[in-house]
BALOBA-1460 file (C-alpha; in Angstrom, 3 decimals):
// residues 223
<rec num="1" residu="x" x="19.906" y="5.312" z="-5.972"/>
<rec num="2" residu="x" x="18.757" y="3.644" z="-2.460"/>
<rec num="3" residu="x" x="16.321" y="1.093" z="-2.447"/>
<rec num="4" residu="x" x="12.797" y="2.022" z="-1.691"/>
<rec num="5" residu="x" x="12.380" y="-0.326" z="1.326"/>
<rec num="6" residu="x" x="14.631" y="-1.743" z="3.499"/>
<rec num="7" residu="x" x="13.868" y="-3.725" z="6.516"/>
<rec num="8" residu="x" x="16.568" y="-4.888" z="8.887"/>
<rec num="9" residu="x" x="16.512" y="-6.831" z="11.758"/>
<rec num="10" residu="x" x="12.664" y="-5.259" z="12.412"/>
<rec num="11" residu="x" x="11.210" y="-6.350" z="15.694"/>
<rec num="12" residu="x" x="7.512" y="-5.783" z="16.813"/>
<rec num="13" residu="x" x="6.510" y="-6.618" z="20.008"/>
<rec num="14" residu="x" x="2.746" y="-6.237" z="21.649"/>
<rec num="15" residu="x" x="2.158" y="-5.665" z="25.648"/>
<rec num="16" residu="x" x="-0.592" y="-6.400" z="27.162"/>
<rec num="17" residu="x" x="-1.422" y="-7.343" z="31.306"/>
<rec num="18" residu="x" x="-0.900" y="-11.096" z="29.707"/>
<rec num="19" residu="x" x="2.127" y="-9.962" z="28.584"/>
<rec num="20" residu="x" x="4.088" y="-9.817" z="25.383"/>
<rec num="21" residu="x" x="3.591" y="-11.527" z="22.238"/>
<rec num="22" residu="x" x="6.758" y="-10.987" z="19.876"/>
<rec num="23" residu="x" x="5.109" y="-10.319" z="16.537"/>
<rec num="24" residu="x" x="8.475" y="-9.680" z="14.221"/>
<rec num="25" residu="x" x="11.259" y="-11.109" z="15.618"/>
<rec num="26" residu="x" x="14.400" y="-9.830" z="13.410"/>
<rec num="27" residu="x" x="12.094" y="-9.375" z="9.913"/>
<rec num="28" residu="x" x="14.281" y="-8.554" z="7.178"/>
<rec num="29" residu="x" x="13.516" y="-7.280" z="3.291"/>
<rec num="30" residu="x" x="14.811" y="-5.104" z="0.545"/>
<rec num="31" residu="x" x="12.002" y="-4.218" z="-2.689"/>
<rec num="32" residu="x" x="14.303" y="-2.609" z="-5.512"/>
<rec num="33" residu="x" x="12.527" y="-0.266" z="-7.256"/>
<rec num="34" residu="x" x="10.282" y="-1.921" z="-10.058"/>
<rec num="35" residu="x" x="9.949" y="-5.039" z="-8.013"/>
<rec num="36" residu="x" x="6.438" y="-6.589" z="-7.046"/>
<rec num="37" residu="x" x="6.893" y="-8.760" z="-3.812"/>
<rec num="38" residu="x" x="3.774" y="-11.080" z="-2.546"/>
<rec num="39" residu="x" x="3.496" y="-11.392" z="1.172"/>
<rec num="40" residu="x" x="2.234" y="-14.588" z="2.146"/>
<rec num="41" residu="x" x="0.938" y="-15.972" z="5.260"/>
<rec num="42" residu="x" x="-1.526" y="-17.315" z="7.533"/>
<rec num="43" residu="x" x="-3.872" y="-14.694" z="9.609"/>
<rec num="44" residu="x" x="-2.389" y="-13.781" z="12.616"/>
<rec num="45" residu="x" x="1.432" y="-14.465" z="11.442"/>
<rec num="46" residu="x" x="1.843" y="-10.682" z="11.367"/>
<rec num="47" residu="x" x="1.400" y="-9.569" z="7.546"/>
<rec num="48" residu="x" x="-0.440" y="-6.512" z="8.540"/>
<rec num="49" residu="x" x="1.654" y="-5.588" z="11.552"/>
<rec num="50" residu="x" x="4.801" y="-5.795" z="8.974"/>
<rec num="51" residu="x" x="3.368" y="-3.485" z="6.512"/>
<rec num="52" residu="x" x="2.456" y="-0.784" z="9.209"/>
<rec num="53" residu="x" x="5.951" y="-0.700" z="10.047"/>
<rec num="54" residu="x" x="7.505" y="-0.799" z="6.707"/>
<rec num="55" residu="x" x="4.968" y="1.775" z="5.977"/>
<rec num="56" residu="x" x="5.711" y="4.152" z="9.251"/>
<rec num="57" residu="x" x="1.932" y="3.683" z="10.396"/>
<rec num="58" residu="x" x="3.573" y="1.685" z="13.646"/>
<rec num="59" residu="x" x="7.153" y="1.899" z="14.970"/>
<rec num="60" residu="x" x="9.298" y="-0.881" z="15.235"/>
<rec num="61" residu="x" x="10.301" y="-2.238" z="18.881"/>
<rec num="62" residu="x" x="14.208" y="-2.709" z="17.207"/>
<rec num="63" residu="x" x="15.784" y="-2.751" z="13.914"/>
<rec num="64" residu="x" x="15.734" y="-0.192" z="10.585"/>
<rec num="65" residu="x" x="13.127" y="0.718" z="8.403"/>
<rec num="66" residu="x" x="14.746" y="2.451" z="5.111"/>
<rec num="67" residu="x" x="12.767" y="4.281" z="3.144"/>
<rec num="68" residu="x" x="15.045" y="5.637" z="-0.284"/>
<rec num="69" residu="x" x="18.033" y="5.197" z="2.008"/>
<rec num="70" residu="x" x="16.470" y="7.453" z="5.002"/>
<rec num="71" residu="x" x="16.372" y="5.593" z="8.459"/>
<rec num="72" residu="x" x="12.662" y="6.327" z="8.533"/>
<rec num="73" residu="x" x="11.167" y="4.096" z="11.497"/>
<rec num="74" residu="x" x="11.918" y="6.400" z="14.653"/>
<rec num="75" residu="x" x="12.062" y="9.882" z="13.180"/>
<rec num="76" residu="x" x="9.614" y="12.134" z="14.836"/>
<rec num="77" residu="x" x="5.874" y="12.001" z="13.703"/>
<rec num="78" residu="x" x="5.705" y="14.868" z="11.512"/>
<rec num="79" residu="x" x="8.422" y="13.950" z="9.381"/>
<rec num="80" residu="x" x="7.084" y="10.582" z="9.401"/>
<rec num="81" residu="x" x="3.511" y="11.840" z="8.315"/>
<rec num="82" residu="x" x="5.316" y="13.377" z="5.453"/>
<rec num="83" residu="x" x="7.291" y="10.503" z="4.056"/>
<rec num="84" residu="x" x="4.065" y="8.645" z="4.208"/>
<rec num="85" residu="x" x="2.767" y="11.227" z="1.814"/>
<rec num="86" residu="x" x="5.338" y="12.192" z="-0.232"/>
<rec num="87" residu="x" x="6.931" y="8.231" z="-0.862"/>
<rec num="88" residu="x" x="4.670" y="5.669" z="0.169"/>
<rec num="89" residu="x" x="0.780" y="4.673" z="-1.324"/>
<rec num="90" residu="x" x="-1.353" y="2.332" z="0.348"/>
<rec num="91" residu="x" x="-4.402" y="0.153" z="-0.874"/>
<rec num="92" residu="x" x="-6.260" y="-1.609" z="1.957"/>
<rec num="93" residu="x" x="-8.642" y="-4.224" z="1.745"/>
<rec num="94" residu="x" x="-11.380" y="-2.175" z="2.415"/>
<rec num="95" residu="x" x="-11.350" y="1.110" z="0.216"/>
<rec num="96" residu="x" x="-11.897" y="3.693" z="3.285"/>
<rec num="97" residu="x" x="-13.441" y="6.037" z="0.276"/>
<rec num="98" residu="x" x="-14.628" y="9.264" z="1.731"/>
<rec num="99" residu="x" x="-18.585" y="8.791" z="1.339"/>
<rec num="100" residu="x" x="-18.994" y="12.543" z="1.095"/>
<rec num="101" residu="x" x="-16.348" y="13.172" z="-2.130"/>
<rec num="102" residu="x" x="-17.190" y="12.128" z="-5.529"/>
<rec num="103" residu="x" x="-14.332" y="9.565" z="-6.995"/>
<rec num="104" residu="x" x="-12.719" y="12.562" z="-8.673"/>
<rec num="105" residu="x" x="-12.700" y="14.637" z="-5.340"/>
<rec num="106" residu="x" x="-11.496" y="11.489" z="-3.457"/>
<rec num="107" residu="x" x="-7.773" y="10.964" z="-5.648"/>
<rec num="108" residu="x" x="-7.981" y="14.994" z="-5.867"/>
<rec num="109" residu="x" x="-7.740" y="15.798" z="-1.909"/>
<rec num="110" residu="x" x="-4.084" y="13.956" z="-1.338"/>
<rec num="111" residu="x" x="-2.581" y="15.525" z="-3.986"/>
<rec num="112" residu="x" x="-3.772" y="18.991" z="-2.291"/>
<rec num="113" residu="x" x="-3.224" y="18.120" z="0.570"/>
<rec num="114" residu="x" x="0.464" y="17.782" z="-0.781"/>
<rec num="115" residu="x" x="0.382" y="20.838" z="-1.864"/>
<rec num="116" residu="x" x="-0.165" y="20.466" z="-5.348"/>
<rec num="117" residu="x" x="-2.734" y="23.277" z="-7.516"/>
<rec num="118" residu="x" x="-6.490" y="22.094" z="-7.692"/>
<rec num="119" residu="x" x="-6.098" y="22.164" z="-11.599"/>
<rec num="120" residu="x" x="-3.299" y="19.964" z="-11.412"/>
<rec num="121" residu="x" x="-4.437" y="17.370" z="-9.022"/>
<rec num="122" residu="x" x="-8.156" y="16.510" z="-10.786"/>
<rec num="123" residu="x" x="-6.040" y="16.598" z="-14.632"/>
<rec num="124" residu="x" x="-3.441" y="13.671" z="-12.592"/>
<rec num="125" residu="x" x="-6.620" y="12.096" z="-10.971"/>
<rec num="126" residu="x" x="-9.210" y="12.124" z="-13.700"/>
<rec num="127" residu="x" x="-5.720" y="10.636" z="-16.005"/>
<rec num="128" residu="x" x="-5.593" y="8.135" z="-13.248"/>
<rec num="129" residu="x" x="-9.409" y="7.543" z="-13.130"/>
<rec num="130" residu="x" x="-9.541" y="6.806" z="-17.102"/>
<rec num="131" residu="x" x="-6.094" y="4.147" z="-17.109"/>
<rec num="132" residu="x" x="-8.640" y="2.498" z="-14.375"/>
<rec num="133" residu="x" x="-11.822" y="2.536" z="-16.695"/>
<rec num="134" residu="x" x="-13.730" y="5.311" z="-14.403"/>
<rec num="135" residu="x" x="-13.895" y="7.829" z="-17.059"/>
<rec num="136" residu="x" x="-17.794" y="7.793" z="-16.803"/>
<rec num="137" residu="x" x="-17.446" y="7.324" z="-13.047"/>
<rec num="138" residu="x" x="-15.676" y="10.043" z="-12.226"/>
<rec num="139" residu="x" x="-18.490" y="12.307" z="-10.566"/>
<rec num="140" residu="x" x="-20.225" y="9.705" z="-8.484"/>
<rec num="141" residu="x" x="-20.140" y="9.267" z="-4.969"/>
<rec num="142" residu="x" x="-18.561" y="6.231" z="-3.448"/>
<rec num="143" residu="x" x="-21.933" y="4.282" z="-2.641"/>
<rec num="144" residu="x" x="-23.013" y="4.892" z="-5.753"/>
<rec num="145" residu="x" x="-19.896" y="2.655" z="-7.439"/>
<rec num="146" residu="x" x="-19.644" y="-1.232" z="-7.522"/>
<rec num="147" residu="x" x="-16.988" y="-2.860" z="-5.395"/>
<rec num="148" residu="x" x="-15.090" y="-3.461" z="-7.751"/>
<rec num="149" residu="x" x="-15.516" y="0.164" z="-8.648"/>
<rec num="150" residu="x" x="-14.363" y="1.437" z="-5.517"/>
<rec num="151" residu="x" x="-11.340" y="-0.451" z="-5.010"/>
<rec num="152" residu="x" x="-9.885" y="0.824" z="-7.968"/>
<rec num="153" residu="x" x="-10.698" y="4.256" z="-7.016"/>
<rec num="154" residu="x" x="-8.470" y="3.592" z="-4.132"/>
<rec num="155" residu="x" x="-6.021" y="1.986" z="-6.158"/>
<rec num="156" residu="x" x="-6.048" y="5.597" z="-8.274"/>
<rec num="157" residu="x" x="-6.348" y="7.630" z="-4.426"/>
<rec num="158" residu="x" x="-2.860" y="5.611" z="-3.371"/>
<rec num="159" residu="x" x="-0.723" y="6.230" z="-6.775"/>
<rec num="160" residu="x" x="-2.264" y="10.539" z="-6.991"/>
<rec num="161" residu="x" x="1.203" y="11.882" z="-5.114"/>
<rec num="162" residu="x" x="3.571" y="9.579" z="-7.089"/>
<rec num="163" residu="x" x="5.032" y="7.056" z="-4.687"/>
<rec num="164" residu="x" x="8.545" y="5.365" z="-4.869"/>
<rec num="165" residu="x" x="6.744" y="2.335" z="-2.560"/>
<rec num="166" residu="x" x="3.192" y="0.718" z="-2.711"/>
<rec num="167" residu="x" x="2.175" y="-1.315" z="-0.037"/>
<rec num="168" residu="x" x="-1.084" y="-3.405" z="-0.267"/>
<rec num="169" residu="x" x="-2.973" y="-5.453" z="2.144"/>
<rec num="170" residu="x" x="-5.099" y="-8.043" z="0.583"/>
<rec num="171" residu="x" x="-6.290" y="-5.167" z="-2.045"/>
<rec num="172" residu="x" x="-9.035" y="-7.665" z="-3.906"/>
<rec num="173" residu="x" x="-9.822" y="-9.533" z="-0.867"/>
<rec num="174" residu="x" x="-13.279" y="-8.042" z="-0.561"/>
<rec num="175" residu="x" x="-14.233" y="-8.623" z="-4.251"/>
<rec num="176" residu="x" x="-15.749" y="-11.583" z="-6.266"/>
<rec num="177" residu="x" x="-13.261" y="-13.902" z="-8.601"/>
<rec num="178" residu="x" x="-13.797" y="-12.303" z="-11.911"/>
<rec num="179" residu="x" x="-13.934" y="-8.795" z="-10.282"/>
<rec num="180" residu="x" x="-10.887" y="-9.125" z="-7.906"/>
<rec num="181" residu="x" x="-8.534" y="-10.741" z="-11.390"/>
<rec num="182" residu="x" x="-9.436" y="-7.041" z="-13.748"/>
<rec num="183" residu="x" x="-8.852" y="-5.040" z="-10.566"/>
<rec num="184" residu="x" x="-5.216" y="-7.079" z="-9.879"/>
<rec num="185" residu="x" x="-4.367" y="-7.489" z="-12.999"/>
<rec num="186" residu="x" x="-4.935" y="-3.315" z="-13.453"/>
<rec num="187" residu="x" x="-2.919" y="-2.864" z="-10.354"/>
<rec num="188" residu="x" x="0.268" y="-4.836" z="-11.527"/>
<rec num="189" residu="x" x="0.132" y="-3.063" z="-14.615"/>
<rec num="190" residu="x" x="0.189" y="0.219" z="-13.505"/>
<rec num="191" residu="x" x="2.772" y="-0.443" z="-10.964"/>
<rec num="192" residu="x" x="4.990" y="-2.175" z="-13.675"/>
<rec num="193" residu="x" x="4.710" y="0.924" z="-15.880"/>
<rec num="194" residu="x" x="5.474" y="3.227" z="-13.303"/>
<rec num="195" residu="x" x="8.419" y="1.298" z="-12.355"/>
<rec num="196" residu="x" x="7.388" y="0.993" z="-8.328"/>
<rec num="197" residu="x" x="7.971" y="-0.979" z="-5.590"/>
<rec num="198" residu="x" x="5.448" y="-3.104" z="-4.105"/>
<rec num="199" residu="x" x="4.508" y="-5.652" z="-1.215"/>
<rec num="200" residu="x" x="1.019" y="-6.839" z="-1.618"/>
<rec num="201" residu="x" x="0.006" y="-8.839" z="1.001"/>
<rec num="202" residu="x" x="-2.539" y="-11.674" z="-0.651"/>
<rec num="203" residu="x" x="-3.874" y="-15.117" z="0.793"/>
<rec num="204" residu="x" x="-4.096" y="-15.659" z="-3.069"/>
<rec num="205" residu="x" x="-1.506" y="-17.905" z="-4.473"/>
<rec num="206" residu="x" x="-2.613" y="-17.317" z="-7.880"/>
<rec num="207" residu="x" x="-2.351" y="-13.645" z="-7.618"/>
<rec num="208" residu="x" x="1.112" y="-13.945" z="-5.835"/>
<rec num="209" residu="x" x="2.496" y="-16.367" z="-8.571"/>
<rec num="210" residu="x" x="2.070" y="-13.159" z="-11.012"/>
<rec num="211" residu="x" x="4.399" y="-10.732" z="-8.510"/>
<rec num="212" residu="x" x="8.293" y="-11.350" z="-9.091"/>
<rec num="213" residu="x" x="8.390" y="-13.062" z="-5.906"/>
<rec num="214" residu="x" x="7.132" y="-14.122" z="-3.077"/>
<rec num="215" residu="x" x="7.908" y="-13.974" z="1.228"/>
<rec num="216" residu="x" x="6.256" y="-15.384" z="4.031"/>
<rec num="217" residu="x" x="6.231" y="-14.854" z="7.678"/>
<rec num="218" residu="x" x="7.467" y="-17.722" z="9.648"/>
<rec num="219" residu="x" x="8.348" y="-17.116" z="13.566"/>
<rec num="220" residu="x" x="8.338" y="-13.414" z="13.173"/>
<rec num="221" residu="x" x="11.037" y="-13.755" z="10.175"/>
<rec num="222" residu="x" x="10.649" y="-13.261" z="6.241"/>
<rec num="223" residu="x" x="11.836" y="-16.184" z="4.754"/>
């Protein structure tokens, strides 16, 4: 069985009229299935920039980008779009809820969107809703739920179509101390029981002392 994610030799250049500014220069990672992996590193070293690559949201100026074995990184954008869906979950610091769609409706619409019956998807979300502690959330809209509330429904919207690969960018960073630890400490559980891979990004070094290890940026390189 291949690896979830593979990076090799990933570059990631920006060009602008002031020119370029090298971003990843030669990045390189594999995350075995069941492994956590904290990504540390300053602002601006490129953390988020590495996990839109590795998560085919941005395509890499040189190098591979494996996903399950598949050179994923420069295939056309459709089948791109559906590797995303099919393989990969992601959890961003900000929950990007849909305001209009109830927390049930809001794990509910990717799994349709995959194709899977309505039935189907609101048993898997409302299963997913309950391991979170939403079970008497379930019909409220997003403004209508805590913080801490709403990051785990995105939490629950980024596992619905069973990824292989979570990627996370600073996924508590928007919540208080005692509300970002249940919310992590729900997140590695659930990823540790259903045996993913992860790189969760975190400026944290308590949080990333939890994951099995830890990477940092340094001159466009994982090290």
């Amino acid at each position: 069985m291949s690896d979830p994610l593979v990076l090799r030799a990933v570059t990631r250049i920006y060009r602008s009229d002031a020119g370029e500014l090298p971003v990843l220069q030669g990045a390189d990672l594999t995350i075995r299935a069941g492994e956590i992996v904290a990504l540390v590193a300053p602002s601006g070293a490129g953390k988020s920039t590495l996990l839109h690559v590795a998560g085919l949201l941005d395509r890499p100026d040189g190098g591979s980008v494996l996903i399950e074995g598949r050179d994923a990184g420069n295939l056309p954008d459709l089948d791109r779009t559906a590797i995303r869906r099919d393989t990969i979950g992601f959890v961003y610091q900000f929950h990007h809820l849909l305001p209009e769609f109830t927390a049930l409706e809001n794990v509910v619409l990717p799994q349709m969107i995959a194709g899977a019956p309505r039935k189907a998807a609101e048993d898997r979300a409302r299963s997913l809703l309950t391991t979170f502690g939403l079970a008497s959330r379930l019909n409220h809209l997003p403004g209508k739920l805590s913080g801490g509330e709403q990051q785990r429904v995105a939490i629950a919207r980024a596992l619905a179509n069973g990824p292989k690969l979570l990627l996370a960018d600073e996924p508590t960073g928007n919540l208080d101390v005692a509300t970002a630890e249940g919310v992590f400490a729900e997140l590695l559980a659930i990823v540790r029981d259903h045996g993913l891979a992860a790189l969760i990004a975190t400026h944290n070094p308590d949080l990333a002392a939890r994951m099995d290890r830890t990477v940092t940026l340094r001159n466009g390189r994982l090290v």
